[in-house]
C-alpha positions in Angstrom: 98.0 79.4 84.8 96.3 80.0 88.0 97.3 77.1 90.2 100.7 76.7 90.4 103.3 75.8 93.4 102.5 77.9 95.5 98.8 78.3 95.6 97.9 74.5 94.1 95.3 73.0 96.6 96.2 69.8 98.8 94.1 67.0 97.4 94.0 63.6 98.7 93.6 60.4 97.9 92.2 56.8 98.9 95.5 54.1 97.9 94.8 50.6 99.6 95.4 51.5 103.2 96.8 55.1 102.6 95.1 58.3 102.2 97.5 60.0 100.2 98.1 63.9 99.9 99.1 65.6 96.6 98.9 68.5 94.9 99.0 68.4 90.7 99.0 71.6 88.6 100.2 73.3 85.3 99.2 72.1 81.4 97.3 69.5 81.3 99.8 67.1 79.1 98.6 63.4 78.7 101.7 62.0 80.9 102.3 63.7 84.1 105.9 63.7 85.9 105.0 62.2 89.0 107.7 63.7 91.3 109.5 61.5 94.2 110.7 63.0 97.1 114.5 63.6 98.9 115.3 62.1 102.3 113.0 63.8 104.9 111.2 65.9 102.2 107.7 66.4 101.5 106.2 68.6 99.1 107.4 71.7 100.7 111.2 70.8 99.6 110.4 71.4 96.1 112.3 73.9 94.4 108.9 76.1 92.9 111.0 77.1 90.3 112.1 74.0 89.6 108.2 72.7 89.5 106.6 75.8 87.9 109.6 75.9 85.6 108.6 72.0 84.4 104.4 72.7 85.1 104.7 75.4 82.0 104.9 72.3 79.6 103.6 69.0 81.6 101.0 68.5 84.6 103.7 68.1 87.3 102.1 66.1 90.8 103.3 65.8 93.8 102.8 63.9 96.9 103.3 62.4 100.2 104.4 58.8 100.3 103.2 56.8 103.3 103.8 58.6 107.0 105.3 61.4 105.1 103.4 64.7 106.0 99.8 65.1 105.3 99.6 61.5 104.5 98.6 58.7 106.4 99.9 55.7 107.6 103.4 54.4 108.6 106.6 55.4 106.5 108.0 51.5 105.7 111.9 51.2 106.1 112.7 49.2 102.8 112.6 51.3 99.3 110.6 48.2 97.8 107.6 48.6 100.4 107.9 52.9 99.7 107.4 51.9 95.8 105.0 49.7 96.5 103.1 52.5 98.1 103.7 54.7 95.6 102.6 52.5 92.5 99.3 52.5 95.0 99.1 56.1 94.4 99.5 56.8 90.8 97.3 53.7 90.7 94.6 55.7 92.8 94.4 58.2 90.3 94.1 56.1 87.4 97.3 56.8 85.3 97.8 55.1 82.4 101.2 56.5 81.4 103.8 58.4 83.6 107.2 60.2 83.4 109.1 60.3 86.4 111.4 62.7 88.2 113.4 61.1 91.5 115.3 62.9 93.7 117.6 61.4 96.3 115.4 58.5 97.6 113.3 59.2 95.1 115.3 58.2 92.7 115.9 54.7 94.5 112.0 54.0 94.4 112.0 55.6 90.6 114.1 52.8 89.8 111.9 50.4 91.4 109.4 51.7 89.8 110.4 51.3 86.2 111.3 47.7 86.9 107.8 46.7 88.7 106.4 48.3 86.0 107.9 49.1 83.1 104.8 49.6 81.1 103.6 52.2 83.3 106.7 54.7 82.9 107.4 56.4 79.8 110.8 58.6 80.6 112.7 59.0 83.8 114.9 61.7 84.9 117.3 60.6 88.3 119.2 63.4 90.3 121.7 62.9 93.0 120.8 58.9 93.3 122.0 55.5 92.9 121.5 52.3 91.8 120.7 49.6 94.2 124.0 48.8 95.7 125.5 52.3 95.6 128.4 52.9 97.5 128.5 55.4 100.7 125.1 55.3 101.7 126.4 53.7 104.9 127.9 56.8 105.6 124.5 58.7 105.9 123.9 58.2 109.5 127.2 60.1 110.6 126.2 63.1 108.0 123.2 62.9 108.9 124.8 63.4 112.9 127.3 66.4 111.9 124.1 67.7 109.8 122.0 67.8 113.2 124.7 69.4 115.5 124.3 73.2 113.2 121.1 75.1 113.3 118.0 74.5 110.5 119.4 77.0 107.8 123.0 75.6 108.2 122.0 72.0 108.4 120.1 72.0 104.9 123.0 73.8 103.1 125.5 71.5 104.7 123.1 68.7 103.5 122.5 70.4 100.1 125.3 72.6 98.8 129.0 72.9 99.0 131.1 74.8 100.9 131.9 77.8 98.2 130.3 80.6 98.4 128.5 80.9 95.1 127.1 77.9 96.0 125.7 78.6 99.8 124.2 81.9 97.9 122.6 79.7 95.7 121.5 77.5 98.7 119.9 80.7 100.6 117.9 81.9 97.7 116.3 78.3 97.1 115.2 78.2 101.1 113.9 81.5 100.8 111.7 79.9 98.1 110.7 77.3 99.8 109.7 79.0 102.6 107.2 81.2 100.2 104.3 78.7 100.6 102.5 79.9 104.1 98.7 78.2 103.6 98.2 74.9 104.1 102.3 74.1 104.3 103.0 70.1 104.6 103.7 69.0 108.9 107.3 68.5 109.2 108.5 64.9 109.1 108.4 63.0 112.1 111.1 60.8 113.7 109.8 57.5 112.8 109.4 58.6 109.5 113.2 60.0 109.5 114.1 56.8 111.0 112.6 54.8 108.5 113.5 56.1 105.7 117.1 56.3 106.7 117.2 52.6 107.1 115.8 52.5 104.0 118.7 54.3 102.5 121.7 52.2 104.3 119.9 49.2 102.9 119.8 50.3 99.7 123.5 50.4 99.7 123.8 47.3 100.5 124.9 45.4 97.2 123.4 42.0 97.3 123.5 40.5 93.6 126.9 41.7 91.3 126.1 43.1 88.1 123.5 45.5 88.7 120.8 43.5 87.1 117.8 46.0 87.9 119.2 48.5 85.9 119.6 45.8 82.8 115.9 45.6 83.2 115.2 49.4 83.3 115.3 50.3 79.1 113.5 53.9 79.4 115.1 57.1 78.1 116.9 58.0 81.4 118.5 61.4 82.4 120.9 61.2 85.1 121.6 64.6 86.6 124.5 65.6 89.7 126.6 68.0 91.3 130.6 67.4 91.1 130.3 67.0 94.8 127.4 64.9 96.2 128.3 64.5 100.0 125.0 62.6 100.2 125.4 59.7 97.0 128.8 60.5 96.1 129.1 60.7 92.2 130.5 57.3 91.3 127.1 56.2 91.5 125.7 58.8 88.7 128.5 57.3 86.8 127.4 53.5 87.4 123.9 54.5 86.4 125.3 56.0 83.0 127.4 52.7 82.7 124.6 50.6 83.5 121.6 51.7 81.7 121.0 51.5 78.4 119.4 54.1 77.1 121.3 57.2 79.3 122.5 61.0 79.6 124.4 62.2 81.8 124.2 65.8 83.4 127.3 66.9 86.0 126.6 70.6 87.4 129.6 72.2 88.3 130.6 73.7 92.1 127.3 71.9 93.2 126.3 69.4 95.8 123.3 67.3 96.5 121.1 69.9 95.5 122.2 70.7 92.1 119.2 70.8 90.9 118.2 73.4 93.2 121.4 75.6 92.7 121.0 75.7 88.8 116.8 75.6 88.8 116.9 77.4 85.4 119.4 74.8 83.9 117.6 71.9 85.3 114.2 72.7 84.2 115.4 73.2 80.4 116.9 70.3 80.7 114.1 68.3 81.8 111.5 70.0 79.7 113.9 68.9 76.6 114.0 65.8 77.4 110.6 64.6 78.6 109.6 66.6 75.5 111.5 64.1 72.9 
C-alpha cells in the first residue's frame, strides 16, 4: 500500500457549516475505524505505527473536528456540540456503518457517539477515557499548568508517559515518529481551540445523573484499553466503563501512562485488529 500515514493526501470535506480535513488510507474494508482525537491533537498526534499497524486490515480515517487544525470553524466547548460535529462528518462522507477508535477526548465523543446513534457504530475501542461523570478531570487545568512550565519535548512526555525510564524511551521514539510527516503537516492548535476543548473536558467530569445511564444505552462490543498510571483520566474510570457496559474487555498496559497506546504500538494494534476483526 502506497498511501499510508505518512504520505496519505489531506482531503476535505463540506459537513453543514464545517469544511472538514481528513486523511483515509489502507485496505479498503467495508467499515472504516473512524479515529477521534486526544486533547490538543490533530492528525499529526497519531502514532503511524499505531495507524499503519490497524490500515494493514481496515481503511483507518482521520480528521480534524471543528477549529481543530486544517479545519474550519470554531472548536465548541461541550463534548455533545464536538459529536455533533463529528456525526456531520462521517455523515459527509456517506457511511453507512463505522468502527470507532477514541482516544482521550475522543473517547468522551465516541461515547456520545454510540448513544446518538447506535445504528451507525458497529465496534468501539476506548483508550485512556471516561464515562461521562469521570472523576479527576477537574484536575486537568493544573496539569495542564505544570505541563506548560517544561519545554515541548518534556511537556508531552510528562503529559503522555510515566516517569520510568523505559517508559520516557518509549515516549521519545513515538515523538520522533510523529515528527516524520514534513509535507502538508496539520497547523498547531490554537488557544481558543485549547481553551475550548479543555472546558469541554472539566465538564465532562461533571456527574449530573447517578448511575451512568449513557453507558446502559451503549450495547456495542467495546475494548477498553489504559496504562496503570493515567495522570490525565486516572484509571478508576477504565474500570467504571468495564463495570458499566455490557458488552466489555478490558486492556491495562503495564509501566504506562496516558499514552499507552503509544508506548506499546505493536501490542495495541494486535489488539485492535483482533477485535474489530471478530
Amino acid at each position: 500500500m502506497s498511501n499510508l500515514h505518512l504520505s496519505a493526501e489531506t482531503r476535505h470535506v463540506q459537513g453543514g457549516e464545517i469544511k472538514f480535513a481528513y486523511r483515509s488510507f489502507g485496505y479498503r474494508s467495508q467499515v472504516p475505524v473512524i479515529f477521534l482525537q486526544h486533547f490538543t491533537g490533530t492528525m499529526d498526534n497519531w502514532d503511524p505505527l499505531v495507524t499503519n499497524g490497524i490500515a494493514l486490515h481496515q481503511q483507518v480515517i482521520l480528521f480534524n473536528n471543528a477549529g481543530v487544525g486544517s479545519s474550519s470553524g470554531i472548536t465548541p466547548d461541550s463534548v455533545d456540540t464536538m459529536a455533533e460535529d463529528a456525526l456531520a462528518f462521517i455523515d459527509s462522507l456517506m457511511l453507512q456503518k463505522i468502527d470507532l477508535l477514541g482516544f482521550s477526548l475522543g473517547g468522551f465523543i465516541a461515547q456520545v457517539i454510540a448513544v446518538k446513534r447506535p445504528d451507525l457504530v458497529r465496534r468501539i475501542v476506548l483508550v485512556g477515557t471516561g464515562p461521562r461523570g469521570s472523576e479527576g478531570l477537574g484536575n486537568l487545568p493544573v496539569t495542564v499548568a505544570l505541563a506548560s512550565q517544561k519545554e515541548p519535548v518534556e511537556r508531552m512526555l510528562f503529559m503522555f508517559f510515566s516517569e520510568s525510564e523505559n517508559s520516557l524511551r518509549s515516549g521519545r521514539n513515538f515523538l520522533a515518529r510523529i515528527f516524520q510527516r514534513v509535507v502538508n503537516r496539520d497547523p498547531e492548535m490554537t488557544e481558543q481551540s485549547i481553551a475550548s476543548q479543555q472546558k469541554a473536558i472539566v465538564d465532562w467530569g461533571i456527574a449530573r445523573h447517578a448511575g451512568y445511564p449513557d453507558l446502559k444505552n451503549i450495547v456495542h462490543p467495546v475494548l477498553i484499553v489504559n496504562g496503570g498510571y493515567d495522570r490525565i483520566v486516572p484509571i478508576k474510570n477504565s474500570y467504571i466503563l468495564f463495570e458499566q457496559l455490557s458488552n466489555a474487555f478490558l486492556h491495562l498496559y503495564p509501566d504506562a501512562a496516558h499514552g499507552a497506546l503509544f508506548q506499546y504500538p505493536e501490542l495495541f494494534v494486535n489488539q485492535v485488529v483482533n477485535f474489530l476483526k471478530q
